[in-house]
DRENDO-898371 format. One record per residue: residue in one letter; chain; x, y, z of N, C-alpha, C, O in turn. Coordinates in nm, 4 decimals. Example, Ala and Ser with C-alpha at 12.3 -4.5 7.8 and 13.67 -1.06 7.14 Angstrom:
{a, A, {1.3190, -0.5690, 0.7800}, {1.2300, -0.4500, 0.7800}, {1.3200, -0.3300, 0.7800}, {1.4236, -0.3319, 0.8465}};
{s, A, {1.2850, -0.2250, 0.7080}, {1.3670, -0.1060, 0.7140}, {1.2900, 0.0030, 0.7870}, {1.3409, 0.1138, 0.8039}};
***
This chain:
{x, A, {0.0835, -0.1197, 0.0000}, {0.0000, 0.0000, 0.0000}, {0.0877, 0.1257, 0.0000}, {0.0695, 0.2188, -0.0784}};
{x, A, {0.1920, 0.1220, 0.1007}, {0.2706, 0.2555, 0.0619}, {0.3323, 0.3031, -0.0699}, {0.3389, 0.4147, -0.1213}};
{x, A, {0.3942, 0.1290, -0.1244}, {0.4726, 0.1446, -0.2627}, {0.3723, 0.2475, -0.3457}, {0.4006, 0.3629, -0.3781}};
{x, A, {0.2493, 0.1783, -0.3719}, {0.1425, 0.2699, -0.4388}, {0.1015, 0.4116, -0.4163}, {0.0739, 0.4901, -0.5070}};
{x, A, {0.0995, 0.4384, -0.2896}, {0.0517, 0.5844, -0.2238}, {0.1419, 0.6464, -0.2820}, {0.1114, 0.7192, -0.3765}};
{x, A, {0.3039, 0.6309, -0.2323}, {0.4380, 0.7004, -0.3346}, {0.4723, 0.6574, -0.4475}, {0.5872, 0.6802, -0.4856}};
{x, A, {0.3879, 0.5894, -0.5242}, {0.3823, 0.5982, -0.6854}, {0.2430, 0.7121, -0.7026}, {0.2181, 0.7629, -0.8119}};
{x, A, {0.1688, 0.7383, -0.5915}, {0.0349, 0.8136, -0.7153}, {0.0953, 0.9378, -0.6653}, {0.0726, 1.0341, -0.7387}};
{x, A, {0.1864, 0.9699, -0.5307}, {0.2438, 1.1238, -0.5338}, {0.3108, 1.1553, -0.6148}, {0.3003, 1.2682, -0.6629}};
{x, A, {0.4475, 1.0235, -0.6788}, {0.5293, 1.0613, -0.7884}, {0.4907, 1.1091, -0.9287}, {0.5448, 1.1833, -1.0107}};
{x, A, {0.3671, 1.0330, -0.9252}, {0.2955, 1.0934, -1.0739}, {0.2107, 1.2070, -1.0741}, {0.1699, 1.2575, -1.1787}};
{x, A, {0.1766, 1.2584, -0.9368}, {0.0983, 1.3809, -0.9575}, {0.2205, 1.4897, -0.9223}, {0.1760, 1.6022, -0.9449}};
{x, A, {0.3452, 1.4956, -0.8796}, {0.4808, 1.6012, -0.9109}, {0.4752, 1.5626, -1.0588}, {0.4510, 1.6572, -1.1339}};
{x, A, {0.4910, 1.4551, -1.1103}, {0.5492, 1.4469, -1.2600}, {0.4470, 1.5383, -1.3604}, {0.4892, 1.6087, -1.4522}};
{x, A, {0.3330, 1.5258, -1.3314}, {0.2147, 1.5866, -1.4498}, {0.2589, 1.7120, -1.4253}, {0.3266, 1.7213, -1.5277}};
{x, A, {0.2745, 1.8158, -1.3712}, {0.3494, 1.9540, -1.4098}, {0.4203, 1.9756, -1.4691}, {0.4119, 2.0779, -1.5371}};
{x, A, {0.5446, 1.8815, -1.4789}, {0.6404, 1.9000, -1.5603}, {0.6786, 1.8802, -1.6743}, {0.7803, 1.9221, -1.7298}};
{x, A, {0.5421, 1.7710, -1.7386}, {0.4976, 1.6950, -1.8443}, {0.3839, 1.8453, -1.9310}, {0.3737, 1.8769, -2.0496}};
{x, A, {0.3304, 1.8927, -1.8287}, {0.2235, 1.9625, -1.8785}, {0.3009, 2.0851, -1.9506}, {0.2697, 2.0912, -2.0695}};
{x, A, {0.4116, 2.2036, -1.9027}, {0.5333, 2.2659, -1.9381}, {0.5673, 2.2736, -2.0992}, {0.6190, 2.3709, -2.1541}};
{x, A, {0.5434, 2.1993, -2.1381}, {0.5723, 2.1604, -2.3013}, {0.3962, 2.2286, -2.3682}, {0.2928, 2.1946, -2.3106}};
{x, A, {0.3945, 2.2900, -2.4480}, {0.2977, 2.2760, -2.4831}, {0.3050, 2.3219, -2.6409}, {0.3708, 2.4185, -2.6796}};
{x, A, {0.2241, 2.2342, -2.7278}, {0.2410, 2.1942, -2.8723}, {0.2267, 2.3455, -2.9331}, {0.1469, 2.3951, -2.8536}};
{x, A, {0.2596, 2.4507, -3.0319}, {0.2604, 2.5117, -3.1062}, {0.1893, 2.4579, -3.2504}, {0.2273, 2.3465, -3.2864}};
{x, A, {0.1152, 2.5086, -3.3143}, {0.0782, 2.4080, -3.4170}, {0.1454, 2.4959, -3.5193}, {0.2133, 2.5936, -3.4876}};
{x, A, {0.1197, 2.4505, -3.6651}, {0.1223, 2.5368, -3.7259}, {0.1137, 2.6467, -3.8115}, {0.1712, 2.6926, -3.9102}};
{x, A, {0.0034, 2.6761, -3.7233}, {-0.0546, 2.8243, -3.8024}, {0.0123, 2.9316, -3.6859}, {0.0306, 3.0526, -3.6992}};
{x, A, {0.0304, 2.8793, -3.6144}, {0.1074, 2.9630, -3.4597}, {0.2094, 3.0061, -3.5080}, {0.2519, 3.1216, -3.5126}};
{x, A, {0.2772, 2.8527, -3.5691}, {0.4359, 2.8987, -3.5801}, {0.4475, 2.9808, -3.7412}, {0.5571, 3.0311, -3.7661}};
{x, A, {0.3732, 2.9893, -3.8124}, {0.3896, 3.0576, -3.9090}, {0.3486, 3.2165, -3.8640}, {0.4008, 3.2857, -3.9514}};
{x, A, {0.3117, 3.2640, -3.8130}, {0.2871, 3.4259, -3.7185}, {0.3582, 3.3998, -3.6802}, {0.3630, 3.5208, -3.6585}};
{x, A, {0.4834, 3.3378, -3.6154}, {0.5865, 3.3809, -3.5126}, {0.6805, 3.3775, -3.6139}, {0.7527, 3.4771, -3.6154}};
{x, A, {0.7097, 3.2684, -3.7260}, {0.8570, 3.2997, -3.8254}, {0.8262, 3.3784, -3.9206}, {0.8653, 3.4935, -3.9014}};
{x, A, {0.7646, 3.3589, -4.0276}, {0.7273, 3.4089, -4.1313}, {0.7792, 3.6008, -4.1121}, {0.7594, 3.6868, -4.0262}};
{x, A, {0.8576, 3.5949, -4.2566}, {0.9183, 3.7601, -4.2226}, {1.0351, 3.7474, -4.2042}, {1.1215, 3.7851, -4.2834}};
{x, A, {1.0650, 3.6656, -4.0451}, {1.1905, 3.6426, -3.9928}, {1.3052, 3.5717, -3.9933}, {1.2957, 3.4763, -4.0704}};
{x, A, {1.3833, 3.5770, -3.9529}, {1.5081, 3.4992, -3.9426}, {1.5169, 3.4657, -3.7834}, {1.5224, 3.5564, -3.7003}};
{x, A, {1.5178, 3.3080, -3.7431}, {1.5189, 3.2128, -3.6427}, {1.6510, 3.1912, -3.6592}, {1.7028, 3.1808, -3.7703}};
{x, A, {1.7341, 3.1807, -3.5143}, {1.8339, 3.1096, -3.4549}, {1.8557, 3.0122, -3.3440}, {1.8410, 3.0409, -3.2252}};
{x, A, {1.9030, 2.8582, -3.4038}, {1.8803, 2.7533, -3.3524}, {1.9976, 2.7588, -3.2417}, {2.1074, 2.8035, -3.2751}};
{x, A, {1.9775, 2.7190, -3.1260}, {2.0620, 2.6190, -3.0597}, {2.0644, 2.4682, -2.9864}, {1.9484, 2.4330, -2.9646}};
{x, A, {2.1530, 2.3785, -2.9464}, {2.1486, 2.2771, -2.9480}, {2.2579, 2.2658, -2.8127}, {2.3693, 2.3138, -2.8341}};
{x, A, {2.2381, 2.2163, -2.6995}, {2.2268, 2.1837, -2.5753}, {2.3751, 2.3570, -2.5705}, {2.4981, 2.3509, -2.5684}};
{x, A, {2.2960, 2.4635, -2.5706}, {2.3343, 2.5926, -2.5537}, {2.4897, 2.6424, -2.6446}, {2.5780, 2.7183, -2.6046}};
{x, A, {2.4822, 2.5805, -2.7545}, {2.5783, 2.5946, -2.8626}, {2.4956, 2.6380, -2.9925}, {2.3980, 2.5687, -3.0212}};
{x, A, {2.5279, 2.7490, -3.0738}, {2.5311, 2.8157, -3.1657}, {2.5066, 2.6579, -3.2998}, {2.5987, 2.5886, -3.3430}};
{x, A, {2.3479, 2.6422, -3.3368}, {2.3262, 2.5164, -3.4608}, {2.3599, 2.5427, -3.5775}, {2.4404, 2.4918, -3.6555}};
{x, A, {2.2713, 2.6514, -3.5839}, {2.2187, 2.7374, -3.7415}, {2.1354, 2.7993, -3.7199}, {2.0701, 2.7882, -3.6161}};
{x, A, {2.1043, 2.9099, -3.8390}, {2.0001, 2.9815, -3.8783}, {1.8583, 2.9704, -3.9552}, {1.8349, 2.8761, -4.0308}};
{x, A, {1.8151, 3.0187, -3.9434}, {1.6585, 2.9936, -4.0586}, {1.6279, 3.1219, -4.0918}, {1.6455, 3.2191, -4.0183}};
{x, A, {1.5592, 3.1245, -4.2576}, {1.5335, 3.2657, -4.2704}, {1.3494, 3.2408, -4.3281}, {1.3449, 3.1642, -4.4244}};
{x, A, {1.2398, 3.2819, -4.2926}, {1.0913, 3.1947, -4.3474}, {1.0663, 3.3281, -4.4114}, {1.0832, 3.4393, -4.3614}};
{x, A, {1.0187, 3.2939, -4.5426}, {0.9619, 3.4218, -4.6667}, {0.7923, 3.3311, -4.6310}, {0.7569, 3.2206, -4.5901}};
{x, A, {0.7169, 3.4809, -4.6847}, {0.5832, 3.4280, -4.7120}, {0.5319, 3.2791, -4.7956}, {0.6410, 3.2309, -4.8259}};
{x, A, {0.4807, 3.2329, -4.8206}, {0.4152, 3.1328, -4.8661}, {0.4796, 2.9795, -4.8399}, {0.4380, 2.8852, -4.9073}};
{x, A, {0.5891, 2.9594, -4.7324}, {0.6752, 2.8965, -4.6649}, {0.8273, 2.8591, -4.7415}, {0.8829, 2.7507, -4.7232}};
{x, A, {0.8920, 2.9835, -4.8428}, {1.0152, 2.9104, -4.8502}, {1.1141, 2.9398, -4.7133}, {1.1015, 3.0310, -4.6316}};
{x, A, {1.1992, 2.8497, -4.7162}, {1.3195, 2.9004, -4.6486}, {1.4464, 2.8706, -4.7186}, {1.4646, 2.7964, -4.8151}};
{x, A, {1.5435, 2.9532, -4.6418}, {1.6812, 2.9440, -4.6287}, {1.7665, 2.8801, -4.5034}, {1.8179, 2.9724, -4.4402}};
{x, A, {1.7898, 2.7845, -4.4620}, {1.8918, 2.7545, -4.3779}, {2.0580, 2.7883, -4.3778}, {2.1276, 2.7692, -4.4775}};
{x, A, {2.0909, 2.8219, -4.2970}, {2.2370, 2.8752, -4.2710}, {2.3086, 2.7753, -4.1907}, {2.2504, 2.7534, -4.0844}};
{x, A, {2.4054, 2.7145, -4.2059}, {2.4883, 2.6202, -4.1354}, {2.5581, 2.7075, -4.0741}, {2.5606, 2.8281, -4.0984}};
{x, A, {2.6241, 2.6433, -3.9828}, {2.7426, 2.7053, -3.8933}, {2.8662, 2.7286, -3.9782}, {2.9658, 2.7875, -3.9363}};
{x, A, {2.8566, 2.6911, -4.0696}, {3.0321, 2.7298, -4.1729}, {3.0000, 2.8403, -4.2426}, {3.0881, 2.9002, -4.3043}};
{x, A, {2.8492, 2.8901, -4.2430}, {2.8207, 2.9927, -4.3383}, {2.7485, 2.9460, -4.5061}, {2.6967, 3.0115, -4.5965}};
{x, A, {2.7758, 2.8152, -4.4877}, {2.6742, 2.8431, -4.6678}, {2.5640, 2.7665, -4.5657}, {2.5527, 2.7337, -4.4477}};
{x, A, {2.4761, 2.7599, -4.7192}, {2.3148, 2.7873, -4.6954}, {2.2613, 2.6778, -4.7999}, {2.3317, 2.6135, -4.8777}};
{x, A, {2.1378, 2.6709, -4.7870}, {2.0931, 2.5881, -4.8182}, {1.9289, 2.6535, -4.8643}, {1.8721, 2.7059, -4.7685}};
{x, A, {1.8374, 2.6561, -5.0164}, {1.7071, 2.6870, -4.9475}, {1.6242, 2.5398, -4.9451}, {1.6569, 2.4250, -4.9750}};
{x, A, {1.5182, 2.5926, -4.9017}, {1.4047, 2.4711, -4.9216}, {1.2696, 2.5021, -4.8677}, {1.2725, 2.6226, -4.8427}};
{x, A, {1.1742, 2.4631, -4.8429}, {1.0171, 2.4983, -4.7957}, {1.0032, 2.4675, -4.6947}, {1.1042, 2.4296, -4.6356}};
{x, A, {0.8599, 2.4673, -4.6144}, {0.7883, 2.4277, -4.5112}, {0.6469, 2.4128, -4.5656}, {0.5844, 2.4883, -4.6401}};
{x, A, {0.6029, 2.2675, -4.4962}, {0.4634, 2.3187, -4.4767}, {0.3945, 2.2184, -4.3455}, {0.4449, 2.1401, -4.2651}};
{x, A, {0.2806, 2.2574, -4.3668}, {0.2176, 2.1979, -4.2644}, {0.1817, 2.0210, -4.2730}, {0.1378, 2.0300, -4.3877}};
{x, A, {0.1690, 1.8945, -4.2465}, {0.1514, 1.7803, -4.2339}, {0.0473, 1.6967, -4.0546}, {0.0746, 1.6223, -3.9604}};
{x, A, {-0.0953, 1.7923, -4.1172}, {-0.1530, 1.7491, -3.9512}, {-0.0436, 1.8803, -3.8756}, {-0.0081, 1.9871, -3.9254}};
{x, A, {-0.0096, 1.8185, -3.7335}, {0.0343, 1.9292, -3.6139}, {0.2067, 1.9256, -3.6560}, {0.2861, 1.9789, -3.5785}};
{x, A, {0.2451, 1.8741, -3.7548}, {0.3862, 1.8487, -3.7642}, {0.4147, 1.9738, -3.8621}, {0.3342, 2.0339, -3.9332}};
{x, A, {0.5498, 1.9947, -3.8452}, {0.6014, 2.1375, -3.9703}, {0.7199, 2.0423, -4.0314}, {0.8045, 1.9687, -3.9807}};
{x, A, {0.6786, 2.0859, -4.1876}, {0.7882, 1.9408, -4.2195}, {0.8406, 2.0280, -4.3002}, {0.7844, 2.1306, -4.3385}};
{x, A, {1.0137, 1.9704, -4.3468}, {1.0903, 2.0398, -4.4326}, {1.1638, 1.9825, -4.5477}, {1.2321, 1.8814, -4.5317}};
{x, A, {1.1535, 2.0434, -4.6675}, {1.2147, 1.9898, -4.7442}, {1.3139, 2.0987, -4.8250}, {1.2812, 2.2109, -4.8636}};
{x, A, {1.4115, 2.0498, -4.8357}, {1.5393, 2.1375, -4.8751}, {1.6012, 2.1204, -5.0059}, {1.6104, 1.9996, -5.0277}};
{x, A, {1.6389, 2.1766, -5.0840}, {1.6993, 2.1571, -5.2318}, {1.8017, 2.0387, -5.2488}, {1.8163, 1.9808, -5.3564}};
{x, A, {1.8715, 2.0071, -5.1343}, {1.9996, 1.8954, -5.1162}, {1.9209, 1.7806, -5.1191}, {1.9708, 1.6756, -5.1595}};
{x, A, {1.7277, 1.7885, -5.0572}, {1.7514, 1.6575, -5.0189}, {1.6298, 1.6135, -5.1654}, {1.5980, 1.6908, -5.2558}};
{x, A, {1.5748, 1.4455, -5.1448}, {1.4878, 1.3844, -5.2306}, {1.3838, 1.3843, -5.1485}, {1.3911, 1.3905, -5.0257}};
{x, A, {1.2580, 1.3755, -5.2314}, {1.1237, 1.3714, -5.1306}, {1.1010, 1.2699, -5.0057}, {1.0301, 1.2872, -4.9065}};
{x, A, {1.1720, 1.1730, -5.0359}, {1.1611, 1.0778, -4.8555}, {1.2818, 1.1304, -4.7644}, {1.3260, 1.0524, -4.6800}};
{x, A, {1.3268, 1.2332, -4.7742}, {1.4256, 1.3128, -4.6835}, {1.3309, 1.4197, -4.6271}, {1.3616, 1.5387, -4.6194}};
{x, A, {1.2015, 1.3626, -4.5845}, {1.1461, 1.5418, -4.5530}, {1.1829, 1.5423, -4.4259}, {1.1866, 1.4290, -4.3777}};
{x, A, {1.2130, 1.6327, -4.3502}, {1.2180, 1.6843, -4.2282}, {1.1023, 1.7324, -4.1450}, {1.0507, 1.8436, -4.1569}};
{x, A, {1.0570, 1.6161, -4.0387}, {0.9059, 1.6802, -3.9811}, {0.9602, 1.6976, -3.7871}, {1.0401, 1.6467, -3.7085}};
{x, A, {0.8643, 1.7926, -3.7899}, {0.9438, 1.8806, -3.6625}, {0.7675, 1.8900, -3.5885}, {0.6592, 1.8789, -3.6459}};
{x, A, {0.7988, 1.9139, -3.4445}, {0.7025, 1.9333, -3.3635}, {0.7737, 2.0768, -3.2723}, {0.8695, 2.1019, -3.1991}};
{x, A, {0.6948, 2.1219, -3.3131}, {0.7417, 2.2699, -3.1839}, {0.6611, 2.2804, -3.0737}, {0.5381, 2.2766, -3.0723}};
{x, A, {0.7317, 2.2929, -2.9872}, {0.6976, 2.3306, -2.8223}, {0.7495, 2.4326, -2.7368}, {0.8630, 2.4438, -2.6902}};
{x, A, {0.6743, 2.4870, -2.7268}, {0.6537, 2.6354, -2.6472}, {0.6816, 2.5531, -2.5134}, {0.6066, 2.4608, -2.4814}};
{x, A, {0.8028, 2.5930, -2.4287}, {0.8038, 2.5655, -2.2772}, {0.8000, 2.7462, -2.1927}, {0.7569, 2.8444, -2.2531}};
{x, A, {0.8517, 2.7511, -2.0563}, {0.8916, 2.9028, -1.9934}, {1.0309, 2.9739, -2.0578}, {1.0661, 3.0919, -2.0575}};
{x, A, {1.1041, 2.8368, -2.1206}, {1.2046, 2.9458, -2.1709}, {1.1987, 2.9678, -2.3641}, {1.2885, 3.0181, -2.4317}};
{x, A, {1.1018, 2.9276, -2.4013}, {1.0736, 3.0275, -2.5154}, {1.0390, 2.8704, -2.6173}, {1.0080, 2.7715, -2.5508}};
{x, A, {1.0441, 2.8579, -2.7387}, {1.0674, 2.7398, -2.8688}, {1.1580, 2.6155, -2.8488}, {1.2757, 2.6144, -2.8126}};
{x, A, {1.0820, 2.5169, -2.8785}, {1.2009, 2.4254, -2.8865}, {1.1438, 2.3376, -3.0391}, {1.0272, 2.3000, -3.0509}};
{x, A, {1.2210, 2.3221, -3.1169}, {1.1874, 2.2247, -3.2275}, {1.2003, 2.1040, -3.1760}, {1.2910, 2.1038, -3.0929}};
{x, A, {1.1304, 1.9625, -3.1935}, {1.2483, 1.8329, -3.1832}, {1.1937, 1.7316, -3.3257}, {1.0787, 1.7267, -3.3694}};
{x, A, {1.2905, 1.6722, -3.3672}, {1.2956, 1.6048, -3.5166}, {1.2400, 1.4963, -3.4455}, {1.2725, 1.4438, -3.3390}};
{x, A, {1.1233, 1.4668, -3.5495}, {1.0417, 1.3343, -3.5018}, {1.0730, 1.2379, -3.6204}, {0.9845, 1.1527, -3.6284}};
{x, A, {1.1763, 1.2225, -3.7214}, {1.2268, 1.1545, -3.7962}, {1.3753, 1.1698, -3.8392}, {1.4547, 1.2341, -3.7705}};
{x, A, {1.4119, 1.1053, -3.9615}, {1.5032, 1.0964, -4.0292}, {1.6363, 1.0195, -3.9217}, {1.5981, 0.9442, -3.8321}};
{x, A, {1.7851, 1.0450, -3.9391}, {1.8473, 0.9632, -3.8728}, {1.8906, 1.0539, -3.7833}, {2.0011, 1.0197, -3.7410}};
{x, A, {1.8529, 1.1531, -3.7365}, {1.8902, 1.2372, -3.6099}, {1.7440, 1.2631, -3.5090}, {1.7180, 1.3458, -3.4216}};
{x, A, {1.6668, 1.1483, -3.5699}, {1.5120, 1.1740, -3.4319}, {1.5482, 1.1893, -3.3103}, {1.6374, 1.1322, -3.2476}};
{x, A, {1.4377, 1.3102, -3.2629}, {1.4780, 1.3309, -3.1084}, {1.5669, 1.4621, -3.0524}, {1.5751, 1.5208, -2.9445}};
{x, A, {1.6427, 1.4791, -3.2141}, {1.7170, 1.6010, -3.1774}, {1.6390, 1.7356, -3.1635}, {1.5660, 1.7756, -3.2542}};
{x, A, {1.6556, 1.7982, -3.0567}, {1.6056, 1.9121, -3.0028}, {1.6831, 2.0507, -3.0434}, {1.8025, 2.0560, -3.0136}};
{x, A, {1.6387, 2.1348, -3.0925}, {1.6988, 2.2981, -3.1168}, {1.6165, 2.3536, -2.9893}, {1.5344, 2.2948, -2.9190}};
{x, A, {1.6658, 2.4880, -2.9822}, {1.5972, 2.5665, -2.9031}, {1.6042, 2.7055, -2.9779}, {1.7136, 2.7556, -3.0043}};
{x, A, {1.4648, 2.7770, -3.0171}, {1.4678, 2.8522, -3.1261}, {1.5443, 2.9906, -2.9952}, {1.4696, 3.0176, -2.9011}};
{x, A, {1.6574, 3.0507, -2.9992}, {1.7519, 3.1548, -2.9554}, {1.6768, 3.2783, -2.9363}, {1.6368, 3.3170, -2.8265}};
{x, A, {1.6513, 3.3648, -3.0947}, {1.6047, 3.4952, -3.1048}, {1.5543, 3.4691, -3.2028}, {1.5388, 3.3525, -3.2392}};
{x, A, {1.5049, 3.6010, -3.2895}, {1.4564, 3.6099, -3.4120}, {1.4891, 3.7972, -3.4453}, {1.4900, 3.8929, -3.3678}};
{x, A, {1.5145, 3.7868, -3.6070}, {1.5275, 3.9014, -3.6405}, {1.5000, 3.9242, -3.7503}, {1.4695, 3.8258, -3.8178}};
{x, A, {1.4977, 4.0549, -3.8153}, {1.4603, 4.0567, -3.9507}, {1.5970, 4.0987, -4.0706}, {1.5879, 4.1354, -4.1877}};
{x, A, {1.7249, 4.0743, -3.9805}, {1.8403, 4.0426, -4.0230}, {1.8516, 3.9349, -4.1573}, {1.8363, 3.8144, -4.1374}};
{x, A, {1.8793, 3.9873, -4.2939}, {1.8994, 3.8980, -4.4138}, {2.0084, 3.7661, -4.3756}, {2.1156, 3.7831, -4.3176}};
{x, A, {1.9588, 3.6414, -4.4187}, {2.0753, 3.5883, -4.3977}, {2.1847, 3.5249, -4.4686}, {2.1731, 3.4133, -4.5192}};
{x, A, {2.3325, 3.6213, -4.4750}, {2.4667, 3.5765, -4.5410}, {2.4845, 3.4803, -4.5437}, {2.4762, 3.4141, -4.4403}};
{x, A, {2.5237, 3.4142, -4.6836}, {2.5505, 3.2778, -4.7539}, {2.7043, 3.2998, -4.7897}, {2.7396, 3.4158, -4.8109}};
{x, A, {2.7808, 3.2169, -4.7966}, {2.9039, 3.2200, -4.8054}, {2.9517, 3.0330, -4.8829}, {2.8818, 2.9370, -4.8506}};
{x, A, {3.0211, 3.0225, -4.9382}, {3.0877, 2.8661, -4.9390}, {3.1659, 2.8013, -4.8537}, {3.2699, 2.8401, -4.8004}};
{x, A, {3.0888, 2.6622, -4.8401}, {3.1430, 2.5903, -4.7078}, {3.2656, 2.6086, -4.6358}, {3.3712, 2.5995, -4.6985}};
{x, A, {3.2665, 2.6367, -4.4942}, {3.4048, 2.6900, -4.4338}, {3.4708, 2.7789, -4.4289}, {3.5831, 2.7900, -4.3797}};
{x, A, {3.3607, 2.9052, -4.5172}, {3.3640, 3.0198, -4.5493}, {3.2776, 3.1125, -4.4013}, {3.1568, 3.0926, -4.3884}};
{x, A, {3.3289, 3.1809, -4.3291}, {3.2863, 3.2476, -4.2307}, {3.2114, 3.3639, -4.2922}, {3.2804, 3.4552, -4.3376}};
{x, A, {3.1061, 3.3713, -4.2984}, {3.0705, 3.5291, -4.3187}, {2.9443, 3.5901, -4.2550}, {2.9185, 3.7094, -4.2710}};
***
């Protein structure tokens, strides 16, 4: 009987912290990028950039400085991406979650599932393309 009593307290601390996350869909996240330029980070290190034009293209910016474009769109609650490098079963589908400290993307496919960004800032800063290993 106790084991149980301190399993139903452990799960009623846990549901707060579970609750914290909460889904962005995306018509949300298109009013929050669209216009702008998004900056990713990844366990508090500098990922890349994103730049979202109206009707969902983008530009991605690597950390060496070149770029990449490709689209977005919506798939159900998922924001999926497809980029000029890749073929149509390379799409990139993302779930965003609004926690207290601001965006977090996490990849619900491909061979990096699970990986989490944390969207940084946003600006309406153009974003410089350069060739690989090229700083600019």
């Amino acid at each position: 009987m106790r084991t149980l009593v301190f399993a139903l307290i452990a799960c009623l601390f846990a549901l707060p912290a579970a609750a914290e996350e909460v889904p962005v869909g995306p018509s949300e996240f298109r009013e929050f990028a669209e216009g702008w330029t998004l900056y990713f980070e990844r366990d508090g290190q500098f990922f890349g950039s994103e730049s979202f034009e109206p009707g969902g293209a983008t530009r991605w910016r690597y950390r060496d400085g070149s770029c990449v474009d490709g689209n977005w769109r919506s798939r159900g609650a998922q924001i999926c991406f497809l980029y000029d490098s890749q073929v149509e079963d390379e799409v990139l589908c993302w779930r965003m979650l609004r926690d207290e400290d601001g965006l977090i993307a996490r990849l619900l496919n491909g061979e990096n599932q699970g990986l989490e960004l944390r969207i940084t800032r946003r600006d309406k800063e153009p974003l410089l393309c350069g060739a690989p290993g090229t700083q600019t």
